[in-house]
N, C-alpha and C positions, 0 to 999 in steps of 0.2 A: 875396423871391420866394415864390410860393405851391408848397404841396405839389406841385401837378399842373405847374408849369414847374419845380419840380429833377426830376421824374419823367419830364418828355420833353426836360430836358436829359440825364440819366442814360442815359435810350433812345439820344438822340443820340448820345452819347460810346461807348455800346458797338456801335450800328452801321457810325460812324465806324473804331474798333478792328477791329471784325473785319472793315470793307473794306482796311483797311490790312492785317490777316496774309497774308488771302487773296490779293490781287494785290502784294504787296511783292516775293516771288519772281518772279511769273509778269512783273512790269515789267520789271525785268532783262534776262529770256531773248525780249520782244515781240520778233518781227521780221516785217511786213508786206513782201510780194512787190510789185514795179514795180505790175502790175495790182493789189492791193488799194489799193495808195493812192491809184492815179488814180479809183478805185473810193471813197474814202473824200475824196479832194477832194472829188467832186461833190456827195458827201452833206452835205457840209459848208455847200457851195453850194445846195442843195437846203435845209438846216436854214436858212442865213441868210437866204434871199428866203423862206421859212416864218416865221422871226421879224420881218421889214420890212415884207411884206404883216400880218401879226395884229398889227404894233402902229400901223400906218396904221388897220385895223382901228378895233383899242381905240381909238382917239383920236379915232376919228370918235362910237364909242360914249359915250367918255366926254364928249366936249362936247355930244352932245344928252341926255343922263343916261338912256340907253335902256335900262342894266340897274343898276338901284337895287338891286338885291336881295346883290350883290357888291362887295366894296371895292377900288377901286381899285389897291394894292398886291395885291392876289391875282390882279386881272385881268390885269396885267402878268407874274406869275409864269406865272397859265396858258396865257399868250402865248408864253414863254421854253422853257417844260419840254414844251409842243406842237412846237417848233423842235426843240429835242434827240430828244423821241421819233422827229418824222420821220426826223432825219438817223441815228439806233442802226436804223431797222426798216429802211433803206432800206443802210444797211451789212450788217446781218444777212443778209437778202435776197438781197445781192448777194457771199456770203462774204468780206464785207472787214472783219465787226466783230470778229472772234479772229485774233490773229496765224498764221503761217504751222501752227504746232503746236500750238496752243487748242483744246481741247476744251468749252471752254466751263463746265466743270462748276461753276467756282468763281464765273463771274457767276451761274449760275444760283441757287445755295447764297443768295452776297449777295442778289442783287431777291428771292428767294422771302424771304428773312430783314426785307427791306424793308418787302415788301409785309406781311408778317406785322402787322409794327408798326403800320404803318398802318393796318390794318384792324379790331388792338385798340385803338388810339387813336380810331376814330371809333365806334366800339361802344361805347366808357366815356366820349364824348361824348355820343352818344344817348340810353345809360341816366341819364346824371344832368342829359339834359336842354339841353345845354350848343351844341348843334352851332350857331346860330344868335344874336348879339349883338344881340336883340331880333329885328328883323327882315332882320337884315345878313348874309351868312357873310364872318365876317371873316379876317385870316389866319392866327390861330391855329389853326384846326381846318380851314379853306379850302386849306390849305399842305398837311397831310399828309392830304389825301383827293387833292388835286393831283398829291402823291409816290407817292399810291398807284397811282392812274392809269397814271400818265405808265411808273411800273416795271412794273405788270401787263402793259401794254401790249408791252413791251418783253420781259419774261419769257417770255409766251406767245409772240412771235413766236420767240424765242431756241428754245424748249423746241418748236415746230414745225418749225423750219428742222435743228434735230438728229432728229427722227424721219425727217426727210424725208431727212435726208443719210443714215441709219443705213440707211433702207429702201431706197433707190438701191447702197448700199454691200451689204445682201446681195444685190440682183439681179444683182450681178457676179459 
């Protein structure tokens, strides 16, 4: 393996670790109320006709080669992590993505720690040139701009939907 794949295995391994500290306790104590689940079914249901239609989608894309520019394994990923997004923003939203006593602080800590990564991984792509495999973006660097996405996404609604609840909570 090359330098730069034990370095975003490394990445990997410690992101992995500190999503495991952070919520190892808090899995424990999760307890969702009647209403957040049926609230977190739908999201569910909402994420999977979001993955069925984008990969109807893709498949249309990919038999006529409409987007050359991406590889086919990444195209499927950004199908999949579009699916999860919808169904975290549409739980957050609908306060069914933190358990009954979530405060959320500790997803926020992880995707901001996410996104971090990703954001220096596609930076030390760029500088050395690398972000594109000729004229392909393939999944090595296609993956974790995807991850990055897909968590920013997901952060920023998390980190809205707690100013919103804090600012509703002093108008009381």
């Amino acid at each position: 393996m090359t330098d730069n794949a034990w370095m975003a295995l490394g990445l990997l391994l410690i992101v992995m670790v500190a999503a495991w500290a952070l919520t190892r306790k808090a899995r424990c104590n999760e307890k969702f109320d009647e209403m957040q689940l049926k609230i977190r079914a739908k999201g569910f249901q909402i994420g999977f006709f979001t993955a069925l239609g984008l990969m109807m989608v893709l498949a249309f894309l990919l038999e006529t080669n409409a987007i050359p520019l991406v590889t086919p394994v990444l195209l499927t990923l950004a199908a999949l992590l579009i699916s999860v997004t919808v169904f975290a923003i549409y739980a957050i939203t609908h306060d069914a993505f933190l358990s009954i006593r979530g405060d959320g602080k500790n997803h926020i800590i992880l995707y901001s720690v996410i996104v971090i990564v990703e954001i220096v991984n596609v930076v030390r792509h760029a500088v050395m040139g690398t972000l594109m495999d000729g004229a392909v973006l393939d999944f090595g660097v296609g993956a974790g701009i995807m991850m990055g996405i897909c968590f920013l996404a997901i952060l920023v609604t998390l980190i809205v939907k707690k100013m919103k609840n804090g600012k509703e909570a002093a108008e009381e």
